[in-house]
C-alpha positions, 0 to 999 in steps of 0.5 A: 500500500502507498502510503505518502501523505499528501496534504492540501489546502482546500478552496472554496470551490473545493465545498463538497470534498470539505462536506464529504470528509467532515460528515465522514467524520461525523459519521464515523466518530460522532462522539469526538465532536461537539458538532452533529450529523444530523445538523451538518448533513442539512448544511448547503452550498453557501454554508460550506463556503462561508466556514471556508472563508473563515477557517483553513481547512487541510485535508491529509489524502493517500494514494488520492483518498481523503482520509484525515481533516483538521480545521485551522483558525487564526485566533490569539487567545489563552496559553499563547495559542496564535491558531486553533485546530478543530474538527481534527480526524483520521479514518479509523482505517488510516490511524497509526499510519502517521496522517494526524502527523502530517497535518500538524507538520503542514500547521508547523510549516507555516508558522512564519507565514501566517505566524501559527507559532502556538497550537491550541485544540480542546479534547473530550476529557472521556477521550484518552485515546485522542489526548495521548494521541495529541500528547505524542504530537507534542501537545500538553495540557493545560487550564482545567477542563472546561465546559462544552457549550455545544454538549452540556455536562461534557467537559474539554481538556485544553492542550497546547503546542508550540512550533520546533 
């Protein structure tokens, strides 16, 4: 099996890739996100291009497959986190294969382009396997675990990195 990560900014008129890998997610996992299928199965073309306009959506691919997602946001806020990395996942059928790998190295080379020097992300605190996942990446975690505001009585660990 080929296994070369290939990871791609996705554009505007790339929406429908965006959709598919994201209800994939949803799919796959509903439980490692605050979001729901049900609610972003509904989202139409203006939509996906709206999130697109405010967000950096990267899309790790093998052999031509979309098999991993991160969303990446500017965003300065607590810890020295300079962006902010959500709706991160891998298939189930591609973890361990060094895919959420690649697409913190591809955050990782635009610190100084779009000065990414600090990630921040939010982990389920009933997540473990996600939180070790992330803390072999480099992440720690900080604060306490906060509130969910989407999933009330579900509580995130916020864990940050900073850039080699």
């Amino acid at each position: 099996m080929n296994t070369k990560i290939v990871i791609e900014v996705l554009d505007q008129d790339s929406w429908e890739r965006l959709r598919e890998i994201r209800l994939a997610a949803l799919t796959q996992n509903p439980e490692a996100f605050g979001a729901k299928l049900s609610l972003e199965a509904k989202y139409l073309e203006n939509h996906w291009r709206e999130r697109m306009e405010r967000n950096t959506f990267c899309v790790a691919s093998i052999s031509g497959k979309d098999v991993g997602v991160m969303f990446v946001e500017d965003s300065p806020g607590d810890f020295g986190v300079t962006c902010w990395l959500s709706g991160c996942w891998v298939s189930q059928e591609y973890r361990g294969q060094g895919v959420m790998r690649a697409l913190v190295d591809y955050v990782d080379s635009q610190k100084l382009v779009r000065n990414w020097n600090t990630h921040g992300l939010g982990a389920w605190t009933d997540n473990q396997v996600a939180i070790l996942a992330y803390q072999r990446l480099g992440f720690v975690c900080v604060g306490e675990p906060q509130p969910s505001t989407r999933q009330p009585g579900k509580f995130y660990q916020q864990m940050v990195r900073t850039s080699p």
